[in-house]
Structure formats: C-alpha cells, structure tokens
DRENDO-1510 file (C-alpha; in Angstrom, 1 decimal, always signed):
<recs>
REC; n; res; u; v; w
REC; 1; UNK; +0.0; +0.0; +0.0 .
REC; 2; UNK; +1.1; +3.8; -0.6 .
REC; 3; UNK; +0.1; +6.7; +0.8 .
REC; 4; UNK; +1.7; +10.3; -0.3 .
REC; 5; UNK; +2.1; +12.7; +2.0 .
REC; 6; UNK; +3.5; +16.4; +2.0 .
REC; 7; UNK; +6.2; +17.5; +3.6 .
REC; 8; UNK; +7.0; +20.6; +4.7 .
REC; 9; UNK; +7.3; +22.7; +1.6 .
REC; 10; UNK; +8.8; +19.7; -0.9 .
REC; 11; UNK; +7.1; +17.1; -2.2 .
REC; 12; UNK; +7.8; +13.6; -0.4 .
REC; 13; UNK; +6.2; +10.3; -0.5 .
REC; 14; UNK; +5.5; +8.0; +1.7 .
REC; 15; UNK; +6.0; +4.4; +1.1 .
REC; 16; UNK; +4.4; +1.6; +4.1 .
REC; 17; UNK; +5.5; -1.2; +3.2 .
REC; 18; UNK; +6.8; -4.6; +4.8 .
REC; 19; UNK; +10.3; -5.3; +3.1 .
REC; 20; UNK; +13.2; -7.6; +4.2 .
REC; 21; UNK; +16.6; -7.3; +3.3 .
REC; 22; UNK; +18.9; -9.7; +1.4 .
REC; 23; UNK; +21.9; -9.3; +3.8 .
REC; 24; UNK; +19.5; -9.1; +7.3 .
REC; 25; UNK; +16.7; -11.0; +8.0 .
REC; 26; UNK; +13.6; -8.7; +9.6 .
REC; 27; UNK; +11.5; -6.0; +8.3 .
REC; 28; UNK; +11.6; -2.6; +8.0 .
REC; 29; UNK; +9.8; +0.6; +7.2 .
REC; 30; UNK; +10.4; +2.8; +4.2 .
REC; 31; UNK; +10.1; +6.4; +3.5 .
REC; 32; UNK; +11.4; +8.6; +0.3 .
REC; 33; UNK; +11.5; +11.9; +0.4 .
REC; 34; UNK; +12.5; +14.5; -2.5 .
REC; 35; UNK; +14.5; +17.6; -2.1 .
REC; 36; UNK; +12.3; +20.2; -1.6 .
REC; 37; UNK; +13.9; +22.3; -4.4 .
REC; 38; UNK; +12.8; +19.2; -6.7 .
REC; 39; UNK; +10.0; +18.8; -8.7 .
REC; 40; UNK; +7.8; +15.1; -9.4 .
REC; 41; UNK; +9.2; +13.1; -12.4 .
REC; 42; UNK; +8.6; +9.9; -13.6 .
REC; 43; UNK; +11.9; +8.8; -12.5 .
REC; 44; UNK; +11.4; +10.2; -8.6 .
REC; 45; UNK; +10.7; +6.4; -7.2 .
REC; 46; UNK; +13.5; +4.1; -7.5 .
REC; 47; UNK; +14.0; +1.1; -5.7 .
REC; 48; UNK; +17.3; +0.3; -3.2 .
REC; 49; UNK; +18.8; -2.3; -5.6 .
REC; 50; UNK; +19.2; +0.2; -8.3 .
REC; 51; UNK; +22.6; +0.2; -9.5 .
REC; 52; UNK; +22.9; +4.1; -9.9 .
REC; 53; UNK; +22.3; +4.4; -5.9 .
REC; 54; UNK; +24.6; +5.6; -3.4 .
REC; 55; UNK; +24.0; +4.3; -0.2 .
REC; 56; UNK; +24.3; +5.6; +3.4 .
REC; 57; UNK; +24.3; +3.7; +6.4 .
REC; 58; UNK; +23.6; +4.9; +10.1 .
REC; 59; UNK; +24.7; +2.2; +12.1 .
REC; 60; UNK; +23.7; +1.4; +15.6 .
REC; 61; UNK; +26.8; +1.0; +17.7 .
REC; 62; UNK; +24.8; +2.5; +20.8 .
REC; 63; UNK; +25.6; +5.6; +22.4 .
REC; 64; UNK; +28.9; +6.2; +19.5 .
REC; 65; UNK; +29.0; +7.0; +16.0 .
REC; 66; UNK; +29.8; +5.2; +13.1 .
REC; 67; UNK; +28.5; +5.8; +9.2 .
REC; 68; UNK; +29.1; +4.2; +6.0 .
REC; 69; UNK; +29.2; +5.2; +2.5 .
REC; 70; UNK; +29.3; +3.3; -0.6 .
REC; 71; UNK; +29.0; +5.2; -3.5 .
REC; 72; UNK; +28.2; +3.9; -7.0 .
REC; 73; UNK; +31.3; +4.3; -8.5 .
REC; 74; UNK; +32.7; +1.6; -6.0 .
REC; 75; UNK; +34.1; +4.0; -3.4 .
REC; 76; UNK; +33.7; +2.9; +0.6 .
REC; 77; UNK; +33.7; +5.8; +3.3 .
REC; 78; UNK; +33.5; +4.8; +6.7 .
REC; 79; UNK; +33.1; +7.8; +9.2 .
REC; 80; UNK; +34.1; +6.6; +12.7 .
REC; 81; UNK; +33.8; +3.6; +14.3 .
REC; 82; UNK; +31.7; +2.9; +17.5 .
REC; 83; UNK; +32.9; +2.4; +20.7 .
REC; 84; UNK; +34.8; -0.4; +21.9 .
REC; 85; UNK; +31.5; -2.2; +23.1 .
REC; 86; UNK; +30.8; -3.1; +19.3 .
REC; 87; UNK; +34.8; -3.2; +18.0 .
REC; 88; UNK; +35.0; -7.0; +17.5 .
REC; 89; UNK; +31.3; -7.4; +15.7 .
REC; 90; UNK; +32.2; -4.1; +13.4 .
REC; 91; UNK; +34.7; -5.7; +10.8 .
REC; 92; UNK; +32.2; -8.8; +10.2 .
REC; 93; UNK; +29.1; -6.5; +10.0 .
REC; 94; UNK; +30.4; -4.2; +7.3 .
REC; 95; UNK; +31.3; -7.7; +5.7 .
REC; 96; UNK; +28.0; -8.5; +5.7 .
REC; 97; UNK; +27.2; -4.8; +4.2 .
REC; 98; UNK; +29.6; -5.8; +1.7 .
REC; 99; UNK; +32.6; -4.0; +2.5 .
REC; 100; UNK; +35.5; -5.2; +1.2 .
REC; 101; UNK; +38.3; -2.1; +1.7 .
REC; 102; UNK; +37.8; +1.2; +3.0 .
REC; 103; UNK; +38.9; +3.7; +0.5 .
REC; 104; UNK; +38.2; +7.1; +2.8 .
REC; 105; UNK; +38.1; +6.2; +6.4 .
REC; 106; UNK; +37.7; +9.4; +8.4 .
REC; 107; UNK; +38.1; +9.7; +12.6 .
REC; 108; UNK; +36.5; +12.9; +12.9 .
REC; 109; UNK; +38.1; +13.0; +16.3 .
REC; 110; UNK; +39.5; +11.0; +19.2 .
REC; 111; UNK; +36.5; +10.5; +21.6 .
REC; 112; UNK; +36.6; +7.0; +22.5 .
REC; 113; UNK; +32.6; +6.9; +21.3 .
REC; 114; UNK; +34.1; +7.4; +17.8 .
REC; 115; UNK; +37.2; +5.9; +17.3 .
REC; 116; UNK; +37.2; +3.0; +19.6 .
REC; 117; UNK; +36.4; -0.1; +16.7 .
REC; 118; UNK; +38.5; +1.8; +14.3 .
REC; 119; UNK; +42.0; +0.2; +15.0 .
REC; 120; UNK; +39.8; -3.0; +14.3 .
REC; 121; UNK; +38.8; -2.1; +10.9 .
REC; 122; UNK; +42.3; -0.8; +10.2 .
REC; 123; UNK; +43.1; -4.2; +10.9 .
REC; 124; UNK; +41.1; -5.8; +9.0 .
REC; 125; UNK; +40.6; -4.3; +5.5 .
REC; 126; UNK; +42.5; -2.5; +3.4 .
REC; 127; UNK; +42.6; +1.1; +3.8 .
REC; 128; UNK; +43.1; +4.0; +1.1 .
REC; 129; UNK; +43.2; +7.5; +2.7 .
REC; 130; UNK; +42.6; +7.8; +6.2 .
REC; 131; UNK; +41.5; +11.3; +7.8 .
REC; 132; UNK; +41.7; +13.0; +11.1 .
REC; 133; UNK; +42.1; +16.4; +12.5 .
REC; 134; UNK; +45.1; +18.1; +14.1 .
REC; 135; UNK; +44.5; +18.5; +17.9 .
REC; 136; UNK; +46.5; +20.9; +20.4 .
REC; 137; UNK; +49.4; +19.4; +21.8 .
REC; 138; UNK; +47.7; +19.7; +25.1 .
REC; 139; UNK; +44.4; +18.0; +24.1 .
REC; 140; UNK; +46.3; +14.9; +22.4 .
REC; 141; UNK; +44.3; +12.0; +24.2 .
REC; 142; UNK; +47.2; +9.2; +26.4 .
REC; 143; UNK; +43.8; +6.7; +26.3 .
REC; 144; UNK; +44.7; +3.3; +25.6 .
REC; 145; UNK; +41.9; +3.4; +22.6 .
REC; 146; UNK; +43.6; +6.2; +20.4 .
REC; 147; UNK; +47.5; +5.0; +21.3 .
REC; 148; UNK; +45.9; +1.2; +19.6 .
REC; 149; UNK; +44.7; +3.3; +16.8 .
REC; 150; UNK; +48.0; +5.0; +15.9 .
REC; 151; UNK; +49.9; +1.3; +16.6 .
REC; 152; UNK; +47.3; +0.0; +14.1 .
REC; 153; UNK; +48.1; +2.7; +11.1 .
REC; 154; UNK; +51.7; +2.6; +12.1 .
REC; 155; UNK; +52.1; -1.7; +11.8 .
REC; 156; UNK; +50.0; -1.2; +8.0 .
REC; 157; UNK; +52.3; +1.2; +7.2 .
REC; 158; UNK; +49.6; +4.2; +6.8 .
REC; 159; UNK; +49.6; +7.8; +6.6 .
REC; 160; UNK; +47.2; +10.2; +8.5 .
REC; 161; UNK; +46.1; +13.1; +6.6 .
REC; 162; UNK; +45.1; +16.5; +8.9 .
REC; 163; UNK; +41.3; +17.4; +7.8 .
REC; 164; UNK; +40.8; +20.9; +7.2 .
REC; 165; UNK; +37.9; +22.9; +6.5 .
REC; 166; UNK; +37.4; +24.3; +3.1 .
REC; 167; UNK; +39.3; +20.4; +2.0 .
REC; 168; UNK; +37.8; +18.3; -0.8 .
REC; 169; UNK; +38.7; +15.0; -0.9 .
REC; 170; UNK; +36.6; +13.2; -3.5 .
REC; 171; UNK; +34.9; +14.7; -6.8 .
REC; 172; UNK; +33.7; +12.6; -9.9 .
REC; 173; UNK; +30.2; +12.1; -11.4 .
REC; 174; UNK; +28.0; +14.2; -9.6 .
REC; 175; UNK; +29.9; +13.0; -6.2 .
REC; 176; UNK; +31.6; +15.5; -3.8 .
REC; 177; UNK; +33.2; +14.7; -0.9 .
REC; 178; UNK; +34.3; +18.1; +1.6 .
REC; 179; UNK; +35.4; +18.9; +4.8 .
REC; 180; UNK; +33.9; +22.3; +6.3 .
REC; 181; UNK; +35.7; +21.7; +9.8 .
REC; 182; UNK; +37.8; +22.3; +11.6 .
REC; 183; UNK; +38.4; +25.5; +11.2 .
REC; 184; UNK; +40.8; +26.5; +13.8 .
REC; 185; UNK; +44.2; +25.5; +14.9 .
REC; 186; UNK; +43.2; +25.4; +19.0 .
REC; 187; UNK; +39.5; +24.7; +20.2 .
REC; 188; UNK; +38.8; +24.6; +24.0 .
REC; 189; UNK; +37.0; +21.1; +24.1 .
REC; 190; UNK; +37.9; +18.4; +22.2 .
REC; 191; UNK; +34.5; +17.5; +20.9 .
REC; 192; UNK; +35.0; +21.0; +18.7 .
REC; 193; UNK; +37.7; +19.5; +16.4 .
REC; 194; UNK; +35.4; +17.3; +14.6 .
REC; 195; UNK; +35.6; +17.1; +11.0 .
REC; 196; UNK; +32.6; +18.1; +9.4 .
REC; 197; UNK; +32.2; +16.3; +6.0 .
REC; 198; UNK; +29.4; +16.9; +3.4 .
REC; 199; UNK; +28.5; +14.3; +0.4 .
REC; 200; UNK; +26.8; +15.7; -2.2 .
REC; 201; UNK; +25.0; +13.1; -4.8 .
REC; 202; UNK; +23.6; +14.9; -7.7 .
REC; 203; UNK; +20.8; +17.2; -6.0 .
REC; 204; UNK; +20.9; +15.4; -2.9 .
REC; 205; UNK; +23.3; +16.1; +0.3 .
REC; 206; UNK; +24.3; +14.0; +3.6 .
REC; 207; UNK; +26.1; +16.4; +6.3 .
REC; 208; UNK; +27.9; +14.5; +9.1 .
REC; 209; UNK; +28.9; +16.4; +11.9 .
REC; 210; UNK; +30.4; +14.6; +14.5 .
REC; 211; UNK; +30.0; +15.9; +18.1 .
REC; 212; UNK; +30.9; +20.1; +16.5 .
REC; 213; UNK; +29.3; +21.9; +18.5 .
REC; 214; UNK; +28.8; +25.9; +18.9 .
REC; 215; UNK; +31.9; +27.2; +18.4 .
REC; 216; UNK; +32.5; +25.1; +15.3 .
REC; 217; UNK; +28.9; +25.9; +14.1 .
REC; 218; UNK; +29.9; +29.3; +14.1 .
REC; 219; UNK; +33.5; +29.2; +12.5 .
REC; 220; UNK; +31.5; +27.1; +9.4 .
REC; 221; UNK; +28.7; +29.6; +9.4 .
REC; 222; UNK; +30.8; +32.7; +8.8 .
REC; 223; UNK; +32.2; +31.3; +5.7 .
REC; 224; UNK; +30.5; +32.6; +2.8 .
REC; 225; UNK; +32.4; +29.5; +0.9 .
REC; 226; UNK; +30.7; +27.1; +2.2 .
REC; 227; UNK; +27.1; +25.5; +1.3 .
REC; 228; UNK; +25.7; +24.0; +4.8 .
REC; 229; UNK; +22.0; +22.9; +2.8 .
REC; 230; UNK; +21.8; +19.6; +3.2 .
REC; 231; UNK; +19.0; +16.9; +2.5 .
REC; 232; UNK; +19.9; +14.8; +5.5 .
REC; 233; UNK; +21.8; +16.2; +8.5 .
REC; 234; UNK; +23.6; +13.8; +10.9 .
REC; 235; UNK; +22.7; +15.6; +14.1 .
REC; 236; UNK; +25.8; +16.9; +16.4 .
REC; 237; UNK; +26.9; +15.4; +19.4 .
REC; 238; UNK; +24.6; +12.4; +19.4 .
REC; 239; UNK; +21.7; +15.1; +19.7 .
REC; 240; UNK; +23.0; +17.4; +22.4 .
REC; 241; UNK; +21.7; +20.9; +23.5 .
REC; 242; UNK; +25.3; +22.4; +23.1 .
REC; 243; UNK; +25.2; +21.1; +19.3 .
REC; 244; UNK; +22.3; +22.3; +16.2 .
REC; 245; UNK; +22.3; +25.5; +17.3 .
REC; 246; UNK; +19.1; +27.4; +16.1 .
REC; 247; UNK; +20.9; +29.4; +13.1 .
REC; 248; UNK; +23.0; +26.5; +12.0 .
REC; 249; UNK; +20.1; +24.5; +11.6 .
REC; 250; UNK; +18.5; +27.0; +9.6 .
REC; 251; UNK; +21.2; +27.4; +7.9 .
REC; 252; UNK; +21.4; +23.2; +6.9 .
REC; 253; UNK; +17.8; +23.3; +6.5 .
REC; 254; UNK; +17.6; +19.0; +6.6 .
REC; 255; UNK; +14.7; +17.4; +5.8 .
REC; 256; UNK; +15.7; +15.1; +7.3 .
REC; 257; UNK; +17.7; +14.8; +11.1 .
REC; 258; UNK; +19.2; +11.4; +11.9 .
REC; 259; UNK; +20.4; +11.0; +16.0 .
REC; 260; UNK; +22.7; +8.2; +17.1 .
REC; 261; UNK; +22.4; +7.7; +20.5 .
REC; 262; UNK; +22.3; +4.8; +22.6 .
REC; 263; UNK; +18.5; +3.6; +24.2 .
REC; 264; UNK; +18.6; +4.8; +27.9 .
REC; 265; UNK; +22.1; +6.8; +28.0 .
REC; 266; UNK; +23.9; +8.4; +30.7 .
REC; 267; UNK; +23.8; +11.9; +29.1 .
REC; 268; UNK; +19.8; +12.6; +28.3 .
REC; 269; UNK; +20.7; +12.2; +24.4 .
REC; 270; UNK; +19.2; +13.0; +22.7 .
REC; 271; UNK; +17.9; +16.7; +24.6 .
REC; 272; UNK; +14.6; +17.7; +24.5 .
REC; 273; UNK; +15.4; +21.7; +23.6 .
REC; 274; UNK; +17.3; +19.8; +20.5 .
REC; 275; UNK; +14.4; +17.5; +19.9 .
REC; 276; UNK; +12.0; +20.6; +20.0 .
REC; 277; UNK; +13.8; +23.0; +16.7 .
REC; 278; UNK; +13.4; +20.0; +14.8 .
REC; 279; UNK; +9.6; +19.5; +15.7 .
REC; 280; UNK; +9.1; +23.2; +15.1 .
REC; 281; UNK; +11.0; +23.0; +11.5 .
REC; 282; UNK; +9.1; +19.9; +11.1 .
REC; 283; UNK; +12.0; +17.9; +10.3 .
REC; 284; UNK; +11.6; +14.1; +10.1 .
REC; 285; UNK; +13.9; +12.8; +12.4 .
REC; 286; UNK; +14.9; +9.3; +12.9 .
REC; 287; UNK; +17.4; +8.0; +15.9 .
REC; 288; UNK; +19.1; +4.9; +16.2 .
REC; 289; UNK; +18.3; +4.2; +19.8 .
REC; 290; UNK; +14.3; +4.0; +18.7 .
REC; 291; UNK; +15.0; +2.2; +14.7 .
REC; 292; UNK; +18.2; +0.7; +14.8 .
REC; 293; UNK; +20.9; +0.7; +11.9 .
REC; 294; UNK; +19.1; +3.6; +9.5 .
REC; 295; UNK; +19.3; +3.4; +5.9 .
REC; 296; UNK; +19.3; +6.2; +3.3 .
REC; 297; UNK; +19.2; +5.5; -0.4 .
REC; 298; UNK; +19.8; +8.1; -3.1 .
REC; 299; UNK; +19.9; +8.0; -6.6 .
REC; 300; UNK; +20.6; +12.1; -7.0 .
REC; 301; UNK; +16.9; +12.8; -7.0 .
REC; 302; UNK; +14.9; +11.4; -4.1 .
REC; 303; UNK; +16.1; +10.1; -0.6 .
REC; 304; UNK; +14.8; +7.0; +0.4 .
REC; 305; UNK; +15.1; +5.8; +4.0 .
REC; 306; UNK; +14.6; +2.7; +5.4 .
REC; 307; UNK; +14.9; +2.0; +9.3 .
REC; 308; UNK; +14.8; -1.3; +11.1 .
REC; 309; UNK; +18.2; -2.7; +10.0 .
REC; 310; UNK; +19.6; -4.8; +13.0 .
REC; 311; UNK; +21.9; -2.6; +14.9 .
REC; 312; UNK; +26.0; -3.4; +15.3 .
REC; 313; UNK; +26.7; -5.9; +18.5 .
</recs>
C-alpha cells in the first residue's frame, strides 16, 4: 500500500510497506522523500537495488557514532567507528554490508565513542586514505583506545592526513566529498575539532557532523564559501543541546535529522530543547536508539530511507 504525504514545503512520498533485506533477515519501514527544491518526475521512485544508488548507512553501535558510505562508482567511506563495546562485531558486519576495503576512512576526532572499533577495521581491511584532524598538543588523548589506533596505522604502514575545513577529498560524477571543519588550529573542548564532512549526490546532500558543537557551528557559518544545505543532516553530538544551534540549523535546512544515541544513556541524548527545533521545523527525524541501523538510499533525486536494519553488536 502507498500513501503520499507532504512534507514541509517539498514534495515527499511515503511508502508503508513490509520489506526484508537480502543481507538481514527482519522488516523494516520505508520512506522517500524528495529535495524540496525538486519537482515530481517519472523517474522520482526508485527502488534500493538500483545500481545508480549511493548508499548511506547509520549504524547502531549504541551511544557512539559510526556511518558508512558506498558510492556507486565503488568508493567505501567509513566515518568513525563505534565504541569499543561493538569493535570486535564491526569488521564482520560491514562484511555482511559488503565491504571489502575502505577507501576514505575518516576519525573525525579521538573520543573514545568514535574511534574506539576503528583500529579493528584498520586491521582488517585494506585502507586508502585515512583522515583526522590536528588537535592541540595539550588535548592529544594518552587513552589506551587512540594509542591502539596510531599502533594499528603505524604496523599497516599508513599515513594520516590532517582534515581541514574548506578540503575536498573526492569529486567525480555528480559525487563531492568536503570537509567544512575544523576551522581553527586550538578549540577549548575536544568534541569541537570534529571534522565536518558533506556528500553531495547529484541534488541530494548528507552532512555528518560529528560531536561540533557551537563554536565550530559558528567558525562554518561565517564562511561565505561554504554550502551548509543539506537533505539529510547527521545531528551533532549524538543530539546534544550544546550542538544544532538554532541558526546553524537553519542554515542546513535538513529534511531530514538522523540521532545516534544509545536507548537509555547516561547523558539525556538526545535533549529535548534539541528534539523541540526540529519539531518546530518539522523535520523528520529518525534515531538509532528507537530504529536501529538507519538506511538512506539516493539516486541524486529522491532520498529514500529505510529503518529497522539490526543494529552493530
């Protein structure tokens, strides 16, 4: 059965179905939105098996962070890694996904929550590029999950490449791959040096943001360079008051708002006042805490989102 629906001010459909997955078995529920700058076309429904897709996973590794992209053109980006509570089930469920090497494999900064599987999956595929930004002598973690990440890149014989804002890493057939943070050489809490990293898929966009919050949202909006809309926006700081500041999210203007947070964490994630802007922008927000592993599918033109997906561990 289908029921369209309008959203907001573009034109999205809803699909309710009952659809299993090849890789997973269980059922999930689907929803495809199109950017509201877009316009109905015959070609505006597309199904996930679609060879001209890109795909992008949220997985659910708890109360971390961890996405995956696999682009049509064969490229694998993996930003972060969980936390070592889901490290030794991470390698063998991108596997499943899959995943065979990690060309782009970006720590967007050394919070356990986010790098703590990653010297797994160093380990266990072959990596191209690998990404993370510069932090202030001062602020360099001595935890035992960042010095096993640096032994892992070291014994592959790896490079790490400092992320900068205004960086683009990846573009080729209607693909972009940027970094719009950091910005700044020093920031006062270590959650602030998170690389920021927008995909942009024909006229669709996927902004990951790491745990950036306010001051970084402000360094990003004060460059006119940069284009913040985004389709889907990968909420700050697992959904955090201190992150999605009222201007920055106007400034994204999502349709979508994705939360990874863990079911019944320590820290209130995600907070109502952040929960609350995205109600009042009526943004469709999904969190991995309530669906499990979310997953978006694009095909340039429409986003289609399917939640339900078993989660990581």
């Amino acid at each position: 059965m289908k029921k369209r629906i309008r959203l907001g001010i573009g034109l999205c459909s809803l699909l309710l179905a009952i659809s299993c997955t090849a890789l997973f078995s269980g059922c999930s529920r689907i929803q495809e939105f199109l950017p509201s700058s877009s316009s109905p076309s015959s070609t505006a429904s597309t199904t996930a098996a679609a060879r001209d897709d890109a795909q992008i996973y949220y997985l659910d590794v708890g109360q971390a962070d961890c996405q995956l992209i696999e682009l049509p053109s064969g490229e694998t980006i993996l930003i972060d890694a969980g936390d070592r509570g889901t490290a030794d089930e991470l390698p063998g469920y991108l596997r499943e996904l899959g995943v065979t090497d990690i060309d782009i494999l970006i720590a967007t900064h050394p919070h356990a929550d986010h790098i703590g599987g990653m010297a797994d999956v160093v380990e266990n595929f072959d990596i191209g590029k690998i990404y993370m930004p510069k932090v202030a002598d001062s602020q360099i973690p001595t935890t035992k999950t960042y010095e096993n990440l640096l032994q892992a890149v070291q014994d592959k014989g790896l490079q790490i490449t400092q992320a900068q804002g205004g960086m683009t890493i990846l573009e080729q057939d209607g693909t972009k791959l940027e970094f719009f943070s950091p910005n700044r050489e020093e920031y006062s809490d270590l959650n602030d040096y998170s690389i920021v990293t927008k995909l942009t898929y024909g006229d669709t966009s996927f902004l990951f943001t790491g745990d950036a919050e306010e001051e970084p949202e402000q360094d990003m909006l004060s460059r006119s360079a940069y284009d913040l809309s985004s389709t889907v926006l990968k909420m700050g700081h697992h959904g955090s008051s201190t992150s999605s500041t009222e201007a920055f999210l106007d400034a994204v203007n999502p349709q979508i708002a994705i939360i990874s947070c863990g079911q019944d964490n320590d820290y209130g994630h995600p907070h109502e006042e952040t929960l609350e802007k995205l109600q009042d922008r009526q943004i469709t927000t999904y969190r991995t805490d309530e669906q499990g592993t979310i997953l978006a599918t694009t095909n340039g033109q429409t986003v289609e989102i399917e939640t339900g997906l078993p989660s990581v561990g």
